[in-house]
NUNU-239937 format. One record per residue (C-alpha): x negated, z, y; chain. Coordinates in steps of 0.25 Angstrom, whole numbers, plus 2048, in hexadecimal, padded with zeros to 3 digits. Example, Ala and Ser with C-alpha at 12.3 -4.5 7.8 and 13.67 -1.06 7.14 Angstrom:
% residues 2
c1=7CF c3=81F c2=7EE mol=A
c1=7C9 c3=81D c2=7FC mol=A
//
This chain:
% residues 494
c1=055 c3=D77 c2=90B mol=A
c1=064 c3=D7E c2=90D mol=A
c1=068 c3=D6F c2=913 mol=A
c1=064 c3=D68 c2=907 mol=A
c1=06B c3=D72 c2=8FE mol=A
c1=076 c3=D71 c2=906 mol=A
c1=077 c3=D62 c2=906 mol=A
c1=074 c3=D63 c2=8F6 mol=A
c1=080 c3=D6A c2=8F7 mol=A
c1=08A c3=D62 c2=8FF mol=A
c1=084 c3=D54 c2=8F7 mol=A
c1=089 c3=D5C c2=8EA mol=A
c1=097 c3=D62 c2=8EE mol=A
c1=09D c3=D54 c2=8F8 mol=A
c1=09C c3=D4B c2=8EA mol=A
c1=0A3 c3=D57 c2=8E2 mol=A
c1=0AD c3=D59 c2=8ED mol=A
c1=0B1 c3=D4B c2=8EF mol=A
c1=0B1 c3=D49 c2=8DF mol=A
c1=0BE c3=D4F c2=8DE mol=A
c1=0CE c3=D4C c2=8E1 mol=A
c1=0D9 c3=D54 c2=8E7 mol=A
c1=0E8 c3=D53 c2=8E2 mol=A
c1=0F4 c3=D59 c2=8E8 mol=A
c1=0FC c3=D62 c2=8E3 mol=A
c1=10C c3=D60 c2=8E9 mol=A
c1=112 c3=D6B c2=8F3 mol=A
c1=11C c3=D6A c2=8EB mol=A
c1=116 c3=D72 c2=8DC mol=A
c1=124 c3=D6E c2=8D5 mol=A
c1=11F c3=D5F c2=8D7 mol=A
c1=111 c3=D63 c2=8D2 mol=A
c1=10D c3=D5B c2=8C5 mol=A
c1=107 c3=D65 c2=8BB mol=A
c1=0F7 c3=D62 c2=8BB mol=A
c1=0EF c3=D66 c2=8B0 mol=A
c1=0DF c3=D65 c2=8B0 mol=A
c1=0D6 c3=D64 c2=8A2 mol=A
c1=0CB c3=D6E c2=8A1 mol=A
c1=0C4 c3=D6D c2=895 mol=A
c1=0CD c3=D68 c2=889 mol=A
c1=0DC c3=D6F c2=890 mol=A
c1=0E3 c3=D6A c2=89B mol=A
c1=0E8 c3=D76 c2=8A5 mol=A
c1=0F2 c3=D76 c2=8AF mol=A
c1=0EC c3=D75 c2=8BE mol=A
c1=0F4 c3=D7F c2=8C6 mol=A
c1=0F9 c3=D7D c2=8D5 mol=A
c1=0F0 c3=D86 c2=8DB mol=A
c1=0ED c3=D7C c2=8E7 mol=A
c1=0F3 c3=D71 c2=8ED mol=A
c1=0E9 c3=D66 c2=8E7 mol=A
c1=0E3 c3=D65 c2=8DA mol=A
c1=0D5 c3=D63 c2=8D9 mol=A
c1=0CE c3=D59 c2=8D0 mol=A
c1=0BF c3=D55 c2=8CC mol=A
c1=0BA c3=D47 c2=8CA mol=A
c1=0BD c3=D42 c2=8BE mol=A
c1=0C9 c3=D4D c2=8BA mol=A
c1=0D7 c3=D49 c2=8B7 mol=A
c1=0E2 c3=D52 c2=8B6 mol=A
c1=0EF c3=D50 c2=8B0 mol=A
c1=0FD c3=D52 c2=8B6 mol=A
c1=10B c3=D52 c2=8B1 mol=A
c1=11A c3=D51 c2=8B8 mol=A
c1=125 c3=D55 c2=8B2 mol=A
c1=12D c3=D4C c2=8BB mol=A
c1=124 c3=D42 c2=8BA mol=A
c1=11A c3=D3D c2=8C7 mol=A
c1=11E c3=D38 c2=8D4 mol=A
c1=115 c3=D2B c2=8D7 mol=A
c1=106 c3=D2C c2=8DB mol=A
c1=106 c3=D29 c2=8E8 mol=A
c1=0F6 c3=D24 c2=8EB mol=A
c1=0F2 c3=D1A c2=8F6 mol=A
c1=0E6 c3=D0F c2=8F2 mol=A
c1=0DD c3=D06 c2=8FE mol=A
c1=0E1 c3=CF9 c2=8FC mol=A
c1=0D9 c3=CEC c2=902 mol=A
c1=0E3 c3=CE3 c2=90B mol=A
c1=0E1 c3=CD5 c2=90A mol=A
c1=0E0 c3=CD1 c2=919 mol=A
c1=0E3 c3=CC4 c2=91F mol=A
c1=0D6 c3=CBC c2=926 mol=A
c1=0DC c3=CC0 c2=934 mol=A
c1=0E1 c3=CCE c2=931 mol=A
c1=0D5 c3=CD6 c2=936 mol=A
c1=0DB c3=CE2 c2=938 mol=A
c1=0DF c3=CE2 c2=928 mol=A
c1=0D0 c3=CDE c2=927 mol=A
c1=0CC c3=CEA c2=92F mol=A
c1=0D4 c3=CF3 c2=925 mol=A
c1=0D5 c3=CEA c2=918 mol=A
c1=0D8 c3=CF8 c2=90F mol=A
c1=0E3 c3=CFF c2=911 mol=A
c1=0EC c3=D08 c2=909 mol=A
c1=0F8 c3=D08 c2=900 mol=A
c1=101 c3=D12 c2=8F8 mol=A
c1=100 c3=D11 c2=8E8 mol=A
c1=10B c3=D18 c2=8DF mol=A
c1=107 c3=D1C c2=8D0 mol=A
c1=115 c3=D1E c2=8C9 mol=A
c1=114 c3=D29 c2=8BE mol=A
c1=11B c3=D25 c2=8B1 mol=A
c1=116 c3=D32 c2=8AB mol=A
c1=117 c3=D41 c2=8AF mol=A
c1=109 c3=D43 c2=8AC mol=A
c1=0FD c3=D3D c2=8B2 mol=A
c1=0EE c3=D3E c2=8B3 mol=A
c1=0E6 c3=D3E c2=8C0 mol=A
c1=0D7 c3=D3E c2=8C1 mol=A
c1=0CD c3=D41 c2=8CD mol=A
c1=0C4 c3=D35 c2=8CE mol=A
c1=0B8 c3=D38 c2=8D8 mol=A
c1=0C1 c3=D3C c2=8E2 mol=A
c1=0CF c3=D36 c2=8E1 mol=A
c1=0D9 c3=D38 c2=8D6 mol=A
c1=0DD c3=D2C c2=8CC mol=A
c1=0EA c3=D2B c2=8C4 mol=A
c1=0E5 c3=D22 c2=8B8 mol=A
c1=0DE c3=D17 c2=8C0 mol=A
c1=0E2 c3=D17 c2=8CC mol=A
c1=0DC c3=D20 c2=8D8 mol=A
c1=0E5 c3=D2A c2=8E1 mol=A
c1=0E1 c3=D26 c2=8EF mol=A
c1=0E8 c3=D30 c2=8F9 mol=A
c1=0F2 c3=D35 c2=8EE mol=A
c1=0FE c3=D3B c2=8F0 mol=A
c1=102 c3=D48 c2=8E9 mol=A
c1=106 c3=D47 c2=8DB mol=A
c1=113 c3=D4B c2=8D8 mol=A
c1=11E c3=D4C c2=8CD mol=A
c1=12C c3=D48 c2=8D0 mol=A
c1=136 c3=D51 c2=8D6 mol=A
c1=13F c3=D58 c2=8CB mol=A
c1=14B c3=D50 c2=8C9 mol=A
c1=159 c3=D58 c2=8C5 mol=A
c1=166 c3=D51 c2=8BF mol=A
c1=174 c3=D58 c2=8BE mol=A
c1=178 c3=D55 c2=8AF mol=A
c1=186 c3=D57 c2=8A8 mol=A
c1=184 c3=D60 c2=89E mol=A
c1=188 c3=D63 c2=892 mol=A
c1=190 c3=D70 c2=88F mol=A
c1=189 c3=D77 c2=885 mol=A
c1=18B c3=D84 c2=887 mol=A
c1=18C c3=D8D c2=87B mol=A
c1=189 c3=D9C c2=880 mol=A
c1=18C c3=D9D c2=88D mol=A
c1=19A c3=D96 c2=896 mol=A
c1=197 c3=D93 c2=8A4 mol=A
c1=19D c3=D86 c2=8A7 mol=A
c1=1AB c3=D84 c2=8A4 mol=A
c1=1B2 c3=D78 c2=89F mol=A
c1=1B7 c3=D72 c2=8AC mol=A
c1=1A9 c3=D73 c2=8B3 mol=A
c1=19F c3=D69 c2=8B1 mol=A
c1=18F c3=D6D c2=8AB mol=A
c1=184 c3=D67 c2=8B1 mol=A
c1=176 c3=D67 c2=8AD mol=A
c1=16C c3=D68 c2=8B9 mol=A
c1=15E c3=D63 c2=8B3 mol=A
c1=152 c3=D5B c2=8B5 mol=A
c1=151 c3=D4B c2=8B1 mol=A
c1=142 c3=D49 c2=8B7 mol=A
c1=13B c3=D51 c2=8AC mol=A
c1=133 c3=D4F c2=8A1 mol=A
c1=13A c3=D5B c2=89A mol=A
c1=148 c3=D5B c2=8A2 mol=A
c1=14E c3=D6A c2=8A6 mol=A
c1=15B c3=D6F c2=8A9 mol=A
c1=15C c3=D78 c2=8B6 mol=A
c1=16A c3=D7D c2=8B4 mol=A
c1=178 c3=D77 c2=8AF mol=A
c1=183 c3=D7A c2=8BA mol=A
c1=191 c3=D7C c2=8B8 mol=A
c1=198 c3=D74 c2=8C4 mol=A
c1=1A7 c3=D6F c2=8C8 mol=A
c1=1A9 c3=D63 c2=8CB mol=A
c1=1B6 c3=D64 c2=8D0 mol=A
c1=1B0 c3=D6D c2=8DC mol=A
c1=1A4 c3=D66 c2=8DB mol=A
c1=19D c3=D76 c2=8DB mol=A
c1=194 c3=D7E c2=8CF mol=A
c1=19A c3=D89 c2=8C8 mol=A
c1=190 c3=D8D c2=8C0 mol=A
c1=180 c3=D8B c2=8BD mol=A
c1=177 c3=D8D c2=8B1 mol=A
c1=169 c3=D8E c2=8AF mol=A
c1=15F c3=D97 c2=8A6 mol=A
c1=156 c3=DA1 c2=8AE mol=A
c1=145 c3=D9E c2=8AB mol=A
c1=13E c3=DA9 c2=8A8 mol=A
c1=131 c3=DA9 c2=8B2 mol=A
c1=123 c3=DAE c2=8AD mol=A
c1=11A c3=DB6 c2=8B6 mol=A
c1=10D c3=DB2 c2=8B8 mol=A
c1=103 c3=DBA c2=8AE mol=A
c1=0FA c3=DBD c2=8BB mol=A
c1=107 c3=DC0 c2=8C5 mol=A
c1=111 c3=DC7 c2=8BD mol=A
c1=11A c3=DC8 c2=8C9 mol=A
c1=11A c3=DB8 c2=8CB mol=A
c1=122 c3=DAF c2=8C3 mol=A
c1=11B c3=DA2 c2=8C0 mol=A
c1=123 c3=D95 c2=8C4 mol=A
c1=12F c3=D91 c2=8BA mol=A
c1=12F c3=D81 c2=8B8 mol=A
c1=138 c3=D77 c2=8B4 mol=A
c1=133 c3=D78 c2=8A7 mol=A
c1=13A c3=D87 c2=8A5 mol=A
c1=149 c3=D81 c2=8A5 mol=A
c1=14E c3=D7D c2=89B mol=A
c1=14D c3=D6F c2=896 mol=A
c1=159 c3=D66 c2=896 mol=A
c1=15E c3=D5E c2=88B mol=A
c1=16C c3=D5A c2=88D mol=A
c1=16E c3=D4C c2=890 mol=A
c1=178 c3=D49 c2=899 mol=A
c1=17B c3=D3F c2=8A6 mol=A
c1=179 c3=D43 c2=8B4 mol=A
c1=182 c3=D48 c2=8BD mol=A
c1=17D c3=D40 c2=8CC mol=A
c1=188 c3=D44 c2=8D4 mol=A
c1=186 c3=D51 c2=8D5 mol=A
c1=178 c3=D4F c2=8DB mol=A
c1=17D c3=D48 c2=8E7 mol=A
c1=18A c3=D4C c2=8E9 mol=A
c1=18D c3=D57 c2=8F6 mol=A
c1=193 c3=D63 c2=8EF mol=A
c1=196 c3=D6A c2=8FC mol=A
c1=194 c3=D6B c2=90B mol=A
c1=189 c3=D70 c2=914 mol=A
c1=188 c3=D7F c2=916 mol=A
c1=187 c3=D7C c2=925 mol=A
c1=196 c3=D75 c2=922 mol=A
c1=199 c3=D81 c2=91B mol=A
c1=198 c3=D8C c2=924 mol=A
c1=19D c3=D85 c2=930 mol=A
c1=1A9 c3=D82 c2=925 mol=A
c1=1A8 c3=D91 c2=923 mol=A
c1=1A9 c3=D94 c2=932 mol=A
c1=1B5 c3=D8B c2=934 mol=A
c1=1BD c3=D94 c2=92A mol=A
c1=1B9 c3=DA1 c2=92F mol=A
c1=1C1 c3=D9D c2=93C mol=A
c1=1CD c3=DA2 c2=933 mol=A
c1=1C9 c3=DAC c2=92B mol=A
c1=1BD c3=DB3 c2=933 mol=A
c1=1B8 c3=DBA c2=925 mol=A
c1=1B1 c3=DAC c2=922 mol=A
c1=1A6 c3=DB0 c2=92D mol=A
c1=1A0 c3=DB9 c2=923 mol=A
c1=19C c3=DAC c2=919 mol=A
c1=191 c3=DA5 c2=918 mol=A
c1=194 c3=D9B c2=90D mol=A
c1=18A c3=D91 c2=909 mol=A
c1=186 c3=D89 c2=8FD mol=A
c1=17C c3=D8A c2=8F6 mol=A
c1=175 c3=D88 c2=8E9 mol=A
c1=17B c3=D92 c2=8DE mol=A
c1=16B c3=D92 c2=8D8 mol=A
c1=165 c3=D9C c2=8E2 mol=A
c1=156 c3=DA0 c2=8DC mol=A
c1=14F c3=D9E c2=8D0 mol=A
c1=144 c3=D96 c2=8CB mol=A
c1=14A c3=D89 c2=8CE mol=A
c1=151 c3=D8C c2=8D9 mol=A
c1=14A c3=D7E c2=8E0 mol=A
c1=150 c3=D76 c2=8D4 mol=A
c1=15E c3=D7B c2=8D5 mol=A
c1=15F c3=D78 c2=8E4 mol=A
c1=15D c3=D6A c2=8E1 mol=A
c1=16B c3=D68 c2=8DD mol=A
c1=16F c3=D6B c2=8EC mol=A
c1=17E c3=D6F c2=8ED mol=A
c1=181 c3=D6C c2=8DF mol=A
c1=17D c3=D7A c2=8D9 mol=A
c1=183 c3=D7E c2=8E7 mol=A
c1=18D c3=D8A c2=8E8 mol=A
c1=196 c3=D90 c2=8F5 mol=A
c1=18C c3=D9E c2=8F7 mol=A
c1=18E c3=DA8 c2=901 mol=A
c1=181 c3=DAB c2=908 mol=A
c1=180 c3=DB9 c2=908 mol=A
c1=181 c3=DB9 c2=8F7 mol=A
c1=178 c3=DB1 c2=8F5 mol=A
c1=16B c3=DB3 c2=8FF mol=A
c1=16F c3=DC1 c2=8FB mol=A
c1=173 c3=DC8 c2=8EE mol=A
c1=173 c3=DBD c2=8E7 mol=A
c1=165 c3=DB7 c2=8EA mol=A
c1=160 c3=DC5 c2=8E7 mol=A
c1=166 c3=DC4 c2=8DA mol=A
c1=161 c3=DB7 c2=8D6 mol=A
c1=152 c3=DBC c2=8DB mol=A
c1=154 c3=DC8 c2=8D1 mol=A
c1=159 c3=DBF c2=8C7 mol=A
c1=14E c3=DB5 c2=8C8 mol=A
c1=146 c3=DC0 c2=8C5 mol=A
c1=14D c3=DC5 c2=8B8 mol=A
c1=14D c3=DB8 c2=8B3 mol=A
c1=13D c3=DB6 c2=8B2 mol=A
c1=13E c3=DBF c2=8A6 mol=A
c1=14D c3=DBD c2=8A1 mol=A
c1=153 c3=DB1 c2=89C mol=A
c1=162 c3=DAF c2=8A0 mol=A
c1=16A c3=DA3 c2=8A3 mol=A
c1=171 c3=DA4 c2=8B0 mol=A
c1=17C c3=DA0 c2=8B2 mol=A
c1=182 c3=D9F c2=8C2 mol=A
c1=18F c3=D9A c2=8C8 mol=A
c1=19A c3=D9C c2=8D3 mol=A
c1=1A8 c3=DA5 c2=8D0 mol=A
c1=1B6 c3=DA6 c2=8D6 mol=A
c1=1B8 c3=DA3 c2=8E6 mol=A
c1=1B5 c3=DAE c2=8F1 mol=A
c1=1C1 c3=DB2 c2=8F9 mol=A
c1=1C1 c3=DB4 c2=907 mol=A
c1=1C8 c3=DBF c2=90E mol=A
c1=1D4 c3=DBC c2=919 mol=A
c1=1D1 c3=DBE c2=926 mol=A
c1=1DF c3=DC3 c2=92B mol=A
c1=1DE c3=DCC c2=91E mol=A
c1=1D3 c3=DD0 c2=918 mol=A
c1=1DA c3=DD2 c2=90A mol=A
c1=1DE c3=DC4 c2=907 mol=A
c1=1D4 c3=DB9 c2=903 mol=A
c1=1D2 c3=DAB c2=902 mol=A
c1=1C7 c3=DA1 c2=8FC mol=A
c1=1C0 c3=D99 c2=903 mol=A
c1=1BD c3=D8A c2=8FD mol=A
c1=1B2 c3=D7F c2=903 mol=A
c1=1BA c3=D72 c2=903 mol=A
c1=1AC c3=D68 c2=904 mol=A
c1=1B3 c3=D5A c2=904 mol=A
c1=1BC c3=D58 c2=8F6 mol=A
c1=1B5 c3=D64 c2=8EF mol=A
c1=1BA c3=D72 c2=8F1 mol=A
c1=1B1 c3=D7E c2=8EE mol=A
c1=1B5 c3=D8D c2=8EE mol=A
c1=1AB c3=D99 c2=8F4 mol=A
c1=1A7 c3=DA0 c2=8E6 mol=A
c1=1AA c3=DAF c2=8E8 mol=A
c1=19E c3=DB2 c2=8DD mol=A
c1=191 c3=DAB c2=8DA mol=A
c1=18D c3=DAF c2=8CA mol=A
c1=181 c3=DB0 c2=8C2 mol=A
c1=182 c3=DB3 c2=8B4 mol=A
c1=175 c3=DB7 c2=8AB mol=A
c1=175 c3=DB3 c2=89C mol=A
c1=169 c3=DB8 c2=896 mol=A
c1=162 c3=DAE c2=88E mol=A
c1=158 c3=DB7 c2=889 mol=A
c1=162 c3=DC3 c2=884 mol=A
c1=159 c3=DCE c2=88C mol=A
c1=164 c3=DD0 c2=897 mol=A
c1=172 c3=DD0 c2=897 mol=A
c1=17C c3=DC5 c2=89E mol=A
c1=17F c3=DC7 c2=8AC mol=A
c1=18A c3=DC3 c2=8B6 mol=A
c1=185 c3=DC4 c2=8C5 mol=A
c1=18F c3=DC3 c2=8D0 mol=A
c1=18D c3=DBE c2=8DE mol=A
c1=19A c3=DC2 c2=8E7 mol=A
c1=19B c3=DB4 c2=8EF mol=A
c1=1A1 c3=DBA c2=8FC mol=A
c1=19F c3=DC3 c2=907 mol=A
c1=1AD c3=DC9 c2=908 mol=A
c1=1AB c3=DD1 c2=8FB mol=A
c1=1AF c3=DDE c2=902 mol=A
c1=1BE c3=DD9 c2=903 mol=A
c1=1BF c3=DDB c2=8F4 mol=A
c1=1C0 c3=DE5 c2=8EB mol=A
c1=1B2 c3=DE7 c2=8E5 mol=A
c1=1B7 c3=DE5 c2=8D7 mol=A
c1=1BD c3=DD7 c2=8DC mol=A
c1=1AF c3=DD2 c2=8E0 mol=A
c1=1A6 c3=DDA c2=8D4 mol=A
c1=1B1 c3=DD5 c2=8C9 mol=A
c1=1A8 c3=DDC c2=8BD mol=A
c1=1A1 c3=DEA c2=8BD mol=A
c1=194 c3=DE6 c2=8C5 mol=A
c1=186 c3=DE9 c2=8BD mol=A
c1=17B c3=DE4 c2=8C5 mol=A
c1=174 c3=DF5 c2=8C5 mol=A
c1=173 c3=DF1 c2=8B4 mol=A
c1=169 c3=DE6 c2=8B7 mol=A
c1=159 c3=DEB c2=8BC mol=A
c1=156 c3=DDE c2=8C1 mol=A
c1=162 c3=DDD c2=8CC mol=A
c1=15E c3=DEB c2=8CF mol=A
c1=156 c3=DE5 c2=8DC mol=A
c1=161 c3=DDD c2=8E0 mol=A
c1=16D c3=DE4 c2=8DB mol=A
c1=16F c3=DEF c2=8E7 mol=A
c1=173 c3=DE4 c2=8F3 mol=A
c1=17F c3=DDD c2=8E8 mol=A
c1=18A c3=DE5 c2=8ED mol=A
c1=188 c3=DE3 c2=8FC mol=A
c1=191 c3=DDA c2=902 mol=A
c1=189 c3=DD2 c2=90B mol=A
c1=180 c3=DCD c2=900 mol=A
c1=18A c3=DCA c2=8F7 mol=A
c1=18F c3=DD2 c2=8EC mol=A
c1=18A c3=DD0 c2=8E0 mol=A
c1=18D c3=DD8 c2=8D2 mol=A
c1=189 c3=DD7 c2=8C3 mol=A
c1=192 c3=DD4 c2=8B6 mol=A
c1=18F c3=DD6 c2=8A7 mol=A
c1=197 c3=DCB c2=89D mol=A
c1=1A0 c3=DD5 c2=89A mol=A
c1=1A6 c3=DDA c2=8A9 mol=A
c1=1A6 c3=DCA c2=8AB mol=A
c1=1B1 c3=DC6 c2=89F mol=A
c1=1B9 c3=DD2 c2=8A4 mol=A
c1=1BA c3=DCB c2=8B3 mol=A
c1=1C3 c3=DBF c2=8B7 mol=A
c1=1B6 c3=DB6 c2=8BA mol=A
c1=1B2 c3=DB8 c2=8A8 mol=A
c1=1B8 c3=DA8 c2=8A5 mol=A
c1=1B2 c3=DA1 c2=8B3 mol=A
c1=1A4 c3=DAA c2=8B0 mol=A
c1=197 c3=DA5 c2=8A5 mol=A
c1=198 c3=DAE c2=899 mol=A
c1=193 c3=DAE c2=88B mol=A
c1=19B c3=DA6 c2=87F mol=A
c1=19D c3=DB0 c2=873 mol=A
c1=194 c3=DAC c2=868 mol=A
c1=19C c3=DA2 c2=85E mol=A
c1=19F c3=DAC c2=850 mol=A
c1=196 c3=DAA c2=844 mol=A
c1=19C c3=DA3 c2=837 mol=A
c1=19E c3=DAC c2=82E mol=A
c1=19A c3=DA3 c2=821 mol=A
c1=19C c3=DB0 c2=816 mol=A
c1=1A0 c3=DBE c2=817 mol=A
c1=1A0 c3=DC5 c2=80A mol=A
c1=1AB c3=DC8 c2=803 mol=A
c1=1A9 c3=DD8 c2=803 mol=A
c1=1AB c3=DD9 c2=811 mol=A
c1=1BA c3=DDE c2=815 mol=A
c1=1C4 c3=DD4 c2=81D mol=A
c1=1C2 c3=DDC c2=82B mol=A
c1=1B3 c3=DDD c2=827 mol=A
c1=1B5 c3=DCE c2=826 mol=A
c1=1BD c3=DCC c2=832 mol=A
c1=1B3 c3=DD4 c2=83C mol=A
c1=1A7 c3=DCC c2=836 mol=A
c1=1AF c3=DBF c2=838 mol=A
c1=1B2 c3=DC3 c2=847 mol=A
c1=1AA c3=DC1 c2=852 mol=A
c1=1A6 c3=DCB c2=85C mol=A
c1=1AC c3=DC2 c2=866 mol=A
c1=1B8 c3=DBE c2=85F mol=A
c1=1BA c3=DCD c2=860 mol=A
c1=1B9 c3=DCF c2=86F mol=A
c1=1C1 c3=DC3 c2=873 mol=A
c1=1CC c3=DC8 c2=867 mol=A
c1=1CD c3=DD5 c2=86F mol=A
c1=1DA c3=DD8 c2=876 mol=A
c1=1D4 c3=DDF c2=880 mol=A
c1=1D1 c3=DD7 c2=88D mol=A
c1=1CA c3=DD9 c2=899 mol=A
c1=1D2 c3=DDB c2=8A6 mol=A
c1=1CF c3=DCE c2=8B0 mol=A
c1=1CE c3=DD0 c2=8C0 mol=A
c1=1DA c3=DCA c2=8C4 mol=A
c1=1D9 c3=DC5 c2=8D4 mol=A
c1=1E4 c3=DCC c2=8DB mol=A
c1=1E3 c3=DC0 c2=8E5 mol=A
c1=1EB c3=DB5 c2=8DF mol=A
c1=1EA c3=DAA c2=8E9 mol=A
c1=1E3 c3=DA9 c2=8F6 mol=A
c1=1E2 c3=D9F c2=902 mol=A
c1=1D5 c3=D96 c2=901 mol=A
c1=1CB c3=D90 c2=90F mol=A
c1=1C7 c3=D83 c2=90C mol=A
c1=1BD c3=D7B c2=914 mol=A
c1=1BF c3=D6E c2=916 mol=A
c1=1B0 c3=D67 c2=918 mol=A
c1=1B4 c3=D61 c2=926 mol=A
c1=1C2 c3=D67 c2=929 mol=A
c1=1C7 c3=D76 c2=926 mol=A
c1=1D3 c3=D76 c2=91D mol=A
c1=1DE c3=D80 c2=922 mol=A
c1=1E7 c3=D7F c2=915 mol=A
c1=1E5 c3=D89 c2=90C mol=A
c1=1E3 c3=D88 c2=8FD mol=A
c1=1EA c3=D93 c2=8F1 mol=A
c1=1E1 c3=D97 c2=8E8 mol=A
c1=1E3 c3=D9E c2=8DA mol=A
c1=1D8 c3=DAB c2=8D7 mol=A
c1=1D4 c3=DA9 c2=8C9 mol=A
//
C-alpha cells in the first residue's frame, strides 16, 4: 500500500516539477532588468533573493531596462538538408544554431510555456541571461549657470559628466577642469540622502540612478577627453620619484600616486569609469588615511543631510632642501607636453542644500613634510573640526603627521585667508528693488532701507589681513617622462 502511495505521489509531483521555467538572474544586479509578477489585479516587483526566477506554466512576467536590452541570445534545432552521399550529415541531420532577438523597446514580456520560456512567439531554447545594457556616460560642455555659488572661474572650462543611454538621462557631476594642464581643479556633485530599511534601521537601502538629478542641458560632447592619456603610470611615477631623490634624499619619504579625486560614496563605481580624467596627484598616506576616514564619516552625514559638495586641488606643495632643511622648492610632473604641479591641499567644501547645517571648508595637507612649517603656514584658518559631532569619531588622528593633516574652516576664517578668490563660496544675494518707500520716512531712514546688508560689508573700510608667503621664489623639480630635467624652473608664490 505505502508503494502505491508513494508512486501516487511521484506521478503527481514529476509533471508539476517539469511544468515550470527557470530564468537567470545576471551576477552582475546593476545589469539586472526590473521583473514585476501580477498577482491578482496589481503587478509587484520580484525582488533578487536568488539567482533565478521561478515561473509556472502558463505565467508571464514583465521586465523593464532603462538602458534598454542587450539581444536575446537563444539557440533553435534546425534540420540540415544533406547531400545523397553525405551520410554522416544523414546520421546527424539536426543540428543547432544561435538566434538573436534585438529589443527595440526597454520593456518586454516573457512567459513560461510548459517548460521553456517564449518572448512573443518564438521559444528560448538554451537562453542566455537577459540583460540590459551597460550604463553609458558622456562628458558634455556645460553651460555656466551658476547663480549661488562661484566654483569655476572664467578661464577654466565646465564640463557636464552625465548619462546618454537612459530613458530618463542623469547628471553625475559637472567638473571644473584646465585644459591648458589638461588636470581638474574642481568637482561638483549633490550629496543623495539614503533611506534605511523599515526592518534594519542601521542598513541603508541601495541609491539608484534614478536619485541624481536629471539633466536637461543640451549640449555637444566632448570625445577627446574619454580617450586621451592624461598622465603617466604610477609604476613610472615612482621610479620617476626615485630618480629625483638621488639629489635631494627628503623625496624618499613620498609616495605620490594618481588617483581619482572621488574616493567613497554611493557612486563611487560610476565616477571611476572616467579613469585618469577626474584623476588628481595624491599622496598615499592622506588619502587611505585621514582623508578616507573623513569621507566614511561624511558618507554617513549625508544620508540624512542634504549638501552640495564641492571637492578640488589648491596651491603647490613645497619640498624642503636637502643641504638645508629651511629652503624649499616645488616639485612639478612634466608628463610629455603637459606639465602638472603636486597640490599642497586637497579641499572639500559642504554647502548645505537643506539649510539644517552650516557650510564647511575641509582641508587635507597634501604632503608629508608639514613639520618643516610653522603650524599656522599649513592650518591658514582657525581649525574647527571639535564643533562638528559627526567628525568627532574621526577627528582625533587629523593633526598627526603621518596620516595627513587635516583641519576645518568656517566661510568666515576662509575669506580672511590668501586662498578666499582660488576657494567656492557663496554669491551675496542680488538687493531687492525697492518700488516705493513712503514719503514719512526720513532720508537716513531711506538710505539704510535702500542699502543692502551686503553692500554694507563690502563698503566697509576695514579689511582683513591676508597671509602673505614670506617665500617669494623657489627652485622647482621637473620630471621629464623619459629623461630627468637638470634645469631648474623660478616660480612666483601666489
Amino acid at each position: 500500500m505505502m508503494r502505491i502511495v508513494i508512486l501516487c505521489i511521484i506521478s503527481y509531483l514529476v509533471p508539476n516539477a517539469l511544468a515550470e521555467c527557470i530564468l537567470e538572474i545576471p551576477d552582475n544586479k546593476e545589469n539586472a532588468p526590473s521583473w514585476e509578477k501580477k498577482i491578482g489585479d496589481d503587478w509587484f516587483k520580484i525582488p533578487y533573493i536568488t539567482n533565478g526566477l521561478k515561473l509556472q506554466d502558463g505565467e508571464t512576467i514583465n521586465g523593464y531596462c532603462a538602458t534598454g536590452f542587450k539581444d536575446i541570445v537563444f539557440s533553435v534545432q534546425v534540420e540540415r538538408d544533406c547531400g545523397y552521399y553525405d551520410h554522416e550529415c544523414k546520421r546527424n541531420p539536426v543540428q543547432t544554431e544561435w538566434k538573436q532577438i534585438e529589443v527595440a523597446d526597454r520593456n518586454i514580456a516573457i512567459e513560461c510555456s510548459g517548460d521553456s520560456l517564449k518572448c512573443g512567439s518564438r521559444v528560448l531554447t538554451d537562453l542566455s541571461t537577459i540583460e540590459c545594457n551597460n550604463v553609458k556616460w558622456a562628458i558634455k560642455l556645460a553651460q555656466s549657470n551658476e547663480t549661488k555659488t562661484s566654483w569655476c572661474t572664467e578661464e577654466l572650462h565646465m564640463f557636464m559628466l552625465s548619462t546618454s543611454n537612459l530613458d530618463r538621462n542623469s547628471v553625475l557631476a559637472h567638473i571644473c577642469y584646465d585644459l591648458g594642464e589638461f588636470s581638474l581643479q574642481a568637482v561638483k556633485y549633490p550629496t543623495i540622502k539614503r533611506i534605511a530599511k523599515a526592518w534594519s534601521p542601521n542598513k541603508l537601502l541601495p541609491v539608484t540612478l534614478n536619485d541624481l538629478p536629471e539633466a536637461t542641458t543640451l549640449s555637444s560632447q566632448v570625445e577627446f577627453l574619454n580617450t586621451t592619456l592624461l598622465h603617466i603610470e604610477n609604476d613610472d611615477l615612482e621610479s620617476y620619484f626615485e630618480t629625483l631623490s638621488k639629489k635631494n634624499p627628503w623625496l624618499q619619504l613620498t609616495r605620490y600616486e594618481y588617483a581619482n579625486i572621488i574616493q567613497t560614496g554611493p557612486f563611487v563605481n560610476y565616477f571611476n569609469q572616467y579613469y585618469q580624467l577626474l584623476d588628481i596627484l595624491w599622496w598615499n598616506n592622506l588619502r587611505v588615511a585621514n582623508w578616507r576616514r573623513f569621507m566614511n564619516a561624511l558618507e554617513q552625514h549625508t544620508a540624512i543631510y542634504s549638501y552640495m559638495i564641492y571637492s578640488g586641488i589648491l596651491d603647490v606643495a613645497q619640498i624642503p632642501v636637502w643641504s638645508n632643511p629651511g629652503e624649499f622648492e616645488y616639485l612639478e610632473i612634466q608628463n610629455g607636453f603637459v606639465n602638472s604641479t603636486l597640490p599642497q591641499y586637497i579641499w572639500t567644501y559642504l554647502e548645505s542644500s537643506d539649510g539644517k547645517n552650516p557650510d564647511l571648508y575641509v582641508f587635507g595637507y597634501n604632503s608629508p613634510y608639514a613639520e618643516f612649517f610653522p603650524i599656522n603656514k599649513v592650518k591658514f584658518c582657525t581649525d574647527i573640526c571639535s564643533d562638528f559631532d559627526w567628525l568627532k569619531n574621526v577627528r582625533s588622528s587629523f593633526h598627526y603627521n603621518n596620516f595627513g593633516i587635516m583641519f576645518c574652516c568656517s566661510p568666515e576664517s576662509v575669506k580672511m585667508s590668501a586662498y578666499a578668490a582660488k576657494l567656492p563660496h557663496r554669491l551675496p544675494t542680488p538687493p531687492l528693488e525697492i518700488d516705493h518707500i513712503p514719503d514719512n520716512i526720513s532720508t537716513e531712514e531711506k538710505q539704510e532701507e535702500a542699502l543692502p546688508e551686503s553692500e554694507e560689508i563690502a563698503g566697509s573700510t576695514e579689511k582683513p589681513e591676508v597671509a602673505e608667503n614670506s617665500e617669494k621664489q623657489k627652485n622647482s623639480y621637473t620630471i621629464e617622462k623619459h629623461i630627468y630635467a637638470d634645469s631648474v624652473e623660478n616660480r612666483s608664490v601666489e
